[in-house]
Each structure stands twice: as structure tokens, then as C-alpha cells.
N, CA, C and O atoms as a DFTB+ gen file, in Angstrom:
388 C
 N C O
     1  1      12.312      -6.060      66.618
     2  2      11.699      -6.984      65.683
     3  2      10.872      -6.183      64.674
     4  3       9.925      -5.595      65.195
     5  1      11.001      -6.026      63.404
     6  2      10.503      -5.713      62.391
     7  2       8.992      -6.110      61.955
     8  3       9.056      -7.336      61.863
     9  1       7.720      -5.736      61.649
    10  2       6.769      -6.214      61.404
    11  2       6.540      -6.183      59.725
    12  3       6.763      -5.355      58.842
    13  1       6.026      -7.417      59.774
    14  2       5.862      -7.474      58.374
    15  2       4.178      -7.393      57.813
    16  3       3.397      -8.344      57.773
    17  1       3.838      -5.650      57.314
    18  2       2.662      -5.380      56.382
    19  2       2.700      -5.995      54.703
    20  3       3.520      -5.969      53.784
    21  1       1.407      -6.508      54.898
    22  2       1.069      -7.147      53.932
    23  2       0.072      -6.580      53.296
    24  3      -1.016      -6.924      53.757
    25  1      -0.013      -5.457      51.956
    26  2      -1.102      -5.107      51.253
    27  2      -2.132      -6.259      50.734
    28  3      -1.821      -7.393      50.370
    29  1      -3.877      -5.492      50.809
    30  2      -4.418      -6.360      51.010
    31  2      -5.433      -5.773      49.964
    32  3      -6.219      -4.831      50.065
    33  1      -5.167      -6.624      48.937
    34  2      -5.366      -6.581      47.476
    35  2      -6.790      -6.788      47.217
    36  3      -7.161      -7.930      47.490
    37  1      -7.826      -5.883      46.697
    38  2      -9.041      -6.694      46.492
    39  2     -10.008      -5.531      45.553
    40  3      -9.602      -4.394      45.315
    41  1     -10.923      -5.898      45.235
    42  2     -11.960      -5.021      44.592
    43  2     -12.315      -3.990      45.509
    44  3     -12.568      -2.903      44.989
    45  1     -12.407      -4.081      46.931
    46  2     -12.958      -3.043      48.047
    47  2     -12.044      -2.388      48.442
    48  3     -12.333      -1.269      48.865
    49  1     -10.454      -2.860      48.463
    50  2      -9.725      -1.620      49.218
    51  2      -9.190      -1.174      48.002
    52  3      -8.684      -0.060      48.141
    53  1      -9.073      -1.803      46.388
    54  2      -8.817      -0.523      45.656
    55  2      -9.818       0.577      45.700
    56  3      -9.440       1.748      45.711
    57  1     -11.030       0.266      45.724
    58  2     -11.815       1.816      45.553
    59  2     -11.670       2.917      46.956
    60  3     -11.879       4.121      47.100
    61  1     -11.150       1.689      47.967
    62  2     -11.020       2.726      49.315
    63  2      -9.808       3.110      48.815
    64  3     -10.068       4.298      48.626
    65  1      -8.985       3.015      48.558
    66  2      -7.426       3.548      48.353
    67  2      -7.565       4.621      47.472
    68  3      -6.738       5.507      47.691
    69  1      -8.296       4.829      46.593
    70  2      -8.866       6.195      46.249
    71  2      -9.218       7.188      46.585
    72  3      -9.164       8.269      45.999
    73  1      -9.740       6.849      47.868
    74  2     -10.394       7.857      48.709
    75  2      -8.949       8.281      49.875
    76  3      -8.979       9.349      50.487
    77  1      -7.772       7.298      50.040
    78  2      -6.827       7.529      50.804
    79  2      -6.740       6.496      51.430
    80  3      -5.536       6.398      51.666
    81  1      -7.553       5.134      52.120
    82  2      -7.189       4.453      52.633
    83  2      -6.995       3.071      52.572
    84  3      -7.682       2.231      51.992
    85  1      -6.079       2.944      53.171
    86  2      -5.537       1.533      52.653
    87  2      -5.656       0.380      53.066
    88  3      -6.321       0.523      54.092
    89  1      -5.425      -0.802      52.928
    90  2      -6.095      -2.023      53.648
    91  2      -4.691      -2.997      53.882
    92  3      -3.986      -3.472      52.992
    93  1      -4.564      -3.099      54.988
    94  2      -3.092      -4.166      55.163
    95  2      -3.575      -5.450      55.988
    96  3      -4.461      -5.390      56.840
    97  1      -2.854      -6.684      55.618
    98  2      -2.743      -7.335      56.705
    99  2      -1.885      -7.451      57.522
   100  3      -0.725      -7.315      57.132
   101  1      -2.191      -7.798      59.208
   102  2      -1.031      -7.597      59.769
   103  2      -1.282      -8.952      60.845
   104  3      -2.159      -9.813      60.785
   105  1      -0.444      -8.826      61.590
   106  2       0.027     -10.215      62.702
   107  2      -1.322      -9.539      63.617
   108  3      -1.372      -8.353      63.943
   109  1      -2.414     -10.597      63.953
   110  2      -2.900     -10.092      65.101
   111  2      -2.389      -9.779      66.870
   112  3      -3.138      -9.550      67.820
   113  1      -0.839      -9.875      66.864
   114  2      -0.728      -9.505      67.895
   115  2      -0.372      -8.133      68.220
   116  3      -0.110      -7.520      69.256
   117  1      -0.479      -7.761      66.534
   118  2       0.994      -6.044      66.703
   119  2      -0.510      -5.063      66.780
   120  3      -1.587      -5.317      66.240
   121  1      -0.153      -3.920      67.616
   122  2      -1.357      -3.106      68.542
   123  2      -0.976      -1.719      66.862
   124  3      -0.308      -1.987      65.863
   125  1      -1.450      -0.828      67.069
   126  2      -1.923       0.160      66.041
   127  2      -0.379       1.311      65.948
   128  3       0.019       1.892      64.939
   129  1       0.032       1.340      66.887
   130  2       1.217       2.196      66.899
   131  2       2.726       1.268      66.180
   132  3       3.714       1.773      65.646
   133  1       2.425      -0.214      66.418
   134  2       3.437      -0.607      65.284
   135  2       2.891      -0.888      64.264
   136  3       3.680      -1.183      63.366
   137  1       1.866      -0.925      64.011
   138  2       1.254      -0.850      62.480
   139  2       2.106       0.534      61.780
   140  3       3.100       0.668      61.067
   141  1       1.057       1.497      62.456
   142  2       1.817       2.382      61.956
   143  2       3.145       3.152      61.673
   144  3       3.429       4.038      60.867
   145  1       3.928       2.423      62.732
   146  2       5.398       2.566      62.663
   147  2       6.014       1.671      61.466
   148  3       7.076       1.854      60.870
   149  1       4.944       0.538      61.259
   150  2       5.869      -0.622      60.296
   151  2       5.586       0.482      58.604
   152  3       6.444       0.987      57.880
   153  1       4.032       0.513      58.477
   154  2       3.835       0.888      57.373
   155  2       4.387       2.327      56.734
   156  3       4.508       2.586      55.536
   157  1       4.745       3.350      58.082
   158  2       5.668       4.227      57.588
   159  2       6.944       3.707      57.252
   160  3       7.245       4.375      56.263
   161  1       7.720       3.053      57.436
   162  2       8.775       2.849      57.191
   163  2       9.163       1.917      56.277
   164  3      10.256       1.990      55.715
   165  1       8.491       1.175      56.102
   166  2       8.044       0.203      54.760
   167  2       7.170       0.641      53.484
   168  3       6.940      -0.118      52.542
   169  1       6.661       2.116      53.589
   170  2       6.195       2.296      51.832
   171  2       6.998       4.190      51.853
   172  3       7.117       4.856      50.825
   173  1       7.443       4.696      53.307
   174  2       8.112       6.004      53.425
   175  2       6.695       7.052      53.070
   176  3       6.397       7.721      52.080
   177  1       5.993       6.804      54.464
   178  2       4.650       7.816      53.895
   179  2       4.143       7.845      55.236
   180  3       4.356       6.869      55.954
   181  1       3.345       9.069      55.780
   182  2       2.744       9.580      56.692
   183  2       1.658       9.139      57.491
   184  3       0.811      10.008      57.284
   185  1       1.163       8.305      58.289
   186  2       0.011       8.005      58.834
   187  2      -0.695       9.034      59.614
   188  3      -0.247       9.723      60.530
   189  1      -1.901       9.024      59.086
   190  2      -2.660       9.975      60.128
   191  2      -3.409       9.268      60.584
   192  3      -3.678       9.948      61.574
   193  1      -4.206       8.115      60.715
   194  2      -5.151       7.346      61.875
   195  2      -4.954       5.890      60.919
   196  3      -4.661       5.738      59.733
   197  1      -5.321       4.720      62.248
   198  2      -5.786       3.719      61.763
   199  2      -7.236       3.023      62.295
   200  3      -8.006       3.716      62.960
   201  1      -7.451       2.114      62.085
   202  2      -8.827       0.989      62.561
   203  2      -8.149      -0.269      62.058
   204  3      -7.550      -0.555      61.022
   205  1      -8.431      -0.852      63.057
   206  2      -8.029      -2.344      63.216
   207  2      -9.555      -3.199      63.365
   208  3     -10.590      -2.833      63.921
   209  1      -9.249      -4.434      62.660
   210  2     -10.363      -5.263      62.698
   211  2      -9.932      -6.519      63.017
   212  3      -8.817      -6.706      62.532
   213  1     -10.367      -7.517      63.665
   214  2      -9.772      -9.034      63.665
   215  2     -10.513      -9.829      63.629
   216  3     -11.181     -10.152      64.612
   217  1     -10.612     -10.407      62.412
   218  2     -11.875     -11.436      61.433
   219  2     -11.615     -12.861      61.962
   220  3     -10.496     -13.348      61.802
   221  1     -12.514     -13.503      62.537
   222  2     -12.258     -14.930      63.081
   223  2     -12.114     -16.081      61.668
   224  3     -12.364     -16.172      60.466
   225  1     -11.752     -16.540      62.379
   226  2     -11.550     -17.951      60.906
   227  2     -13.024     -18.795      60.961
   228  3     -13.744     -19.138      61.899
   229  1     -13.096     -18.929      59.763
   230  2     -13.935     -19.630      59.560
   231  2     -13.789     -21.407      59.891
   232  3     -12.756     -22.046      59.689
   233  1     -15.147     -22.012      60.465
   234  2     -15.356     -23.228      60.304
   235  2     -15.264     -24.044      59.301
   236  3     -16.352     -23.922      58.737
   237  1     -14.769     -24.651      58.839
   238  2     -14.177     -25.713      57.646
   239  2     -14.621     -27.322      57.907
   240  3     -14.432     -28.030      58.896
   241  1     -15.116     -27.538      56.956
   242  2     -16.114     -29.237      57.551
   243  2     -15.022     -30.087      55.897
   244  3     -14.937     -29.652      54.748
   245  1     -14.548     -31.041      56.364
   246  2     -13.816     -32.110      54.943
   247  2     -14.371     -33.346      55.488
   248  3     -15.137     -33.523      56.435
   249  1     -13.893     -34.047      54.792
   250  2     -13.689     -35.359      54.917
   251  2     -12.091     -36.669      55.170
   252  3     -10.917     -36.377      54.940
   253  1     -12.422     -37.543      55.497
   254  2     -10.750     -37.689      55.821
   255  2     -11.077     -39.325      55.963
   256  3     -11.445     -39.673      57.085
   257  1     -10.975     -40.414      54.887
   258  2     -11.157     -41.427      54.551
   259  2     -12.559     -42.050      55.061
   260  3     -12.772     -42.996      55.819
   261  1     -13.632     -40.989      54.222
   262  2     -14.804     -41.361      55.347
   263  2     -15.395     -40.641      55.497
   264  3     -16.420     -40.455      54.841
   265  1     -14.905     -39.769      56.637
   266  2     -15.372     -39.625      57.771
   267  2     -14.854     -38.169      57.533
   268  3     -13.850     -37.705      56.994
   269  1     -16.376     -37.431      58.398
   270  2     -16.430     -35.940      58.574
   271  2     -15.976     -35.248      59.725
   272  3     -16.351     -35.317      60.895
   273  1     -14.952     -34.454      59.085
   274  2     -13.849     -33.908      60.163
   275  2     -13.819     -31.971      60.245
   276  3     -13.808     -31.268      59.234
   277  1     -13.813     -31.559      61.346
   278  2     -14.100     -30.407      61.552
   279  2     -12.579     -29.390      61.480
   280  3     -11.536     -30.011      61.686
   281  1     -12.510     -28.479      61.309
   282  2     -11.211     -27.101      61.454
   283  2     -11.865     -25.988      61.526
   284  3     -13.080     -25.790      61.519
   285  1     -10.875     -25.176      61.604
   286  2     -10.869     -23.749      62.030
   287  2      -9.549     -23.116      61.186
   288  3      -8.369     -23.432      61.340
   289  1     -10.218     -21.940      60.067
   290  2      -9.293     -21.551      59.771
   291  2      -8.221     -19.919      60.585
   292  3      -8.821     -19.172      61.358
   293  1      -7.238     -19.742      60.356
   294  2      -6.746     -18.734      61.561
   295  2      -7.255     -17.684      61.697
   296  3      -7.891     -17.415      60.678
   297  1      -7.356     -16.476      62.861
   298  2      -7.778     -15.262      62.705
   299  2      -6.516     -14.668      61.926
   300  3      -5.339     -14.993      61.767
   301  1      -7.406     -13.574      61.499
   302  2      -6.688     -12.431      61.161
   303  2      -6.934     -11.097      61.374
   304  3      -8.068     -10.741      61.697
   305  1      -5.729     -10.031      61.195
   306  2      -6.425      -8.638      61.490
   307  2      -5.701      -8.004      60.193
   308  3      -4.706      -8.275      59.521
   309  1      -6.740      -6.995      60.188
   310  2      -6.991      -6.051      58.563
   311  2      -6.729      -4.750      59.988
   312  3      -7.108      -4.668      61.157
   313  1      -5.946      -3.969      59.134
   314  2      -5.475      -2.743      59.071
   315  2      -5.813      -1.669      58.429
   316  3      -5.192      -1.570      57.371
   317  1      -6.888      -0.422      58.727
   318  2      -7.144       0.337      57.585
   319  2      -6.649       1.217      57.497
   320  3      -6.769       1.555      58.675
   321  1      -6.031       2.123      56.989
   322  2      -4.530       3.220      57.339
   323  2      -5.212       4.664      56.505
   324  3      -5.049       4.866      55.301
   325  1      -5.594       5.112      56.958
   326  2      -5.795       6.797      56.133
   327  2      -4.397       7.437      56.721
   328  3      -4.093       7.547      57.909
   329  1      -3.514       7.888      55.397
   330  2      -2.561       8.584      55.270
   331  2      -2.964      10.241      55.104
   332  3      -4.091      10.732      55.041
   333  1      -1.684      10.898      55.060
   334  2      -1.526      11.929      54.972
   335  2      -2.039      12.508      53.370
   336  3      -1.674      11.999      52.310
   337  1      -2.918      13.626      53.503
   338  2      -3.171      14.499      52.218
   339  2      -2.330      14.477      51.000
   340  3      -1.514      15.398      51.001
   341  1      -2.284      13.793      50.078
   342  2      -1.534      13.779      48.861
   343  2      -0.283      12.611      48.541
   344  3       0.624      12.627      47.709
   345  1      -0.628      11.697      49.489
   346  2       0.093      10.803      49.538
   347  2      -0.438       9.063      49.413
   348  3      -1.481       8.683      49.944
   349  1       0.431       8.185      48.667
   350  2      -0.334       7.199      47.925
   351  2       0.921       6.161      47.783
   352  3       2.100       6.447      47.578
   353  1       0.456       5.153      47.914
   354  2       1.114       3.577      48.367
   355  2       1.371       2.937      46.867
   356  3       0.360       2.942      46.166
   357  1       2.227       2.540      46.431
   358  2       2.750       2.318      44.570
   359  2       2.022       1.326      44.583
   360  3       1.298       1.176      43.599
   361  1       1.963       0.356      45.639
   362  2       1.086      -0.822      45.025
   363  2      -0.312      -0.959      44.750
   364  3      -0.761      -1.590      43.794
   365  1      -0.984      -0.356      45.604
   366  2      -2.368      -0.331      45.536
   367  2      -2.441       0.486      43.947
   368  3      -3.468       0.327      43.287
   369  1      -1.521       1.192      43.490
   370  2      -2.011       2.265      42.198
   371  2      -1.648       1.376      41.025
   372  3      -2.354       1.441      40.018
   373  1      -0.494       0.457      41.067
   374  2      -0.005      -0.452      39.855
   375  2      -1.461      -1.672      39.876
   376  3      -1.551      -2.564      39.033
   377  1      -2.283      -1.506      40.771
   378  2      -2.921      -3.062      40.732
   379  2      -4.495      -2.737      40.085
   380  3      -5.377      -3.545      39.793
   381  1      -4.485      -0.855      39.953
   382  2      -5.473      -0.908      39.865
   383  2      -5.843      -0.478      38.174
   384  3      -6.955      -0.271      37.687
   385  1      -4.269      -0.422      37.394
   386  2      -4.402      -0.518      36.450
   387  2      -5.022      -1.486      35.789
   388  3      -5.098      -1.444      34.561
């Protein structure tokens, strides 16, 4: 089964992507060794370490003919990928034009 990385576009991981590292989202169930297996093989570039984070969803309060109704939005996990010395991901560099 193939994992699908999702670059994770923002004012904070372009300036980290400068420095080398990158910010993905990924399925919170996939562990750090298919991260890194997905994202080598999906941008063709070297991993040298990651950090994983998994951000809870936030509480969400609406309304619903009335009446005040509670949610939960989903977790997620952020991926931070420092690559190999001299090497750089096309998207993070086109976005930061």
C-alpha cells in the first residue's frame, strides 16, 4: 500500500525549508520509516531524520436549528523531514516565489 505525503504549505515551513526541512502531512497511522520510505520515493531525495507530531482536533461549538451542538475536528500528524546536504523538494521552492 502506497502512502500518500502531502506538502504542508505555510509561512513556517517555507522558512524551515530553507534551512532543509520540510513539513508534510501524513495519515496518523503510518510510523516514521514509511514516511520516509513514501517521501523518498515520491519527490526522489534522501532522508536523513524525521520528527513526527500528532495535533489533536480541535473542539468546534455550531448551531443546528437552535440549538448548540458540539464536534471534534480530526487529528492529524505533521512530518518534519531534514534531508540530505544539498538537496531540495520543487514544491516548497515554486511556493516560495
Amino acid at each position: 500500500m502506497d502512502l500518500k505525503i502531502i506538502p504542508r504549505i505555510s509561512e513556517k515551513s517555507l522558512g524551515m525549508a530553507e534551512s532543509g526541512v520540510y513539513t508534510f502531512n501524513a495519515p496518523t497511522t503510518a510510523n516514521k520509516q514509511r514516511i520516509a520510505d513514501a517521501v523518498a520515493k515520491q519527490f526522489d531525495v534522501h532522508v536523513v531524520s524525521i520528527k513526527t507530531v500528532v495535533a489533536k482536533g480541535k473542539t468546534v461549538r455550531s448551531y443546528r436549528k437552535g440549538k448548540p451542538v458540539t464536534g471534534k475536528r480530526n487529528d492529524f500528524k505533521k512530518a518534519y523531514v531534514t534531508l540530505a546536504e544539498g538537496e531540495k523538494i520543487a514544491a516548497f521552492e515554486q511556493e516560495a516565489k
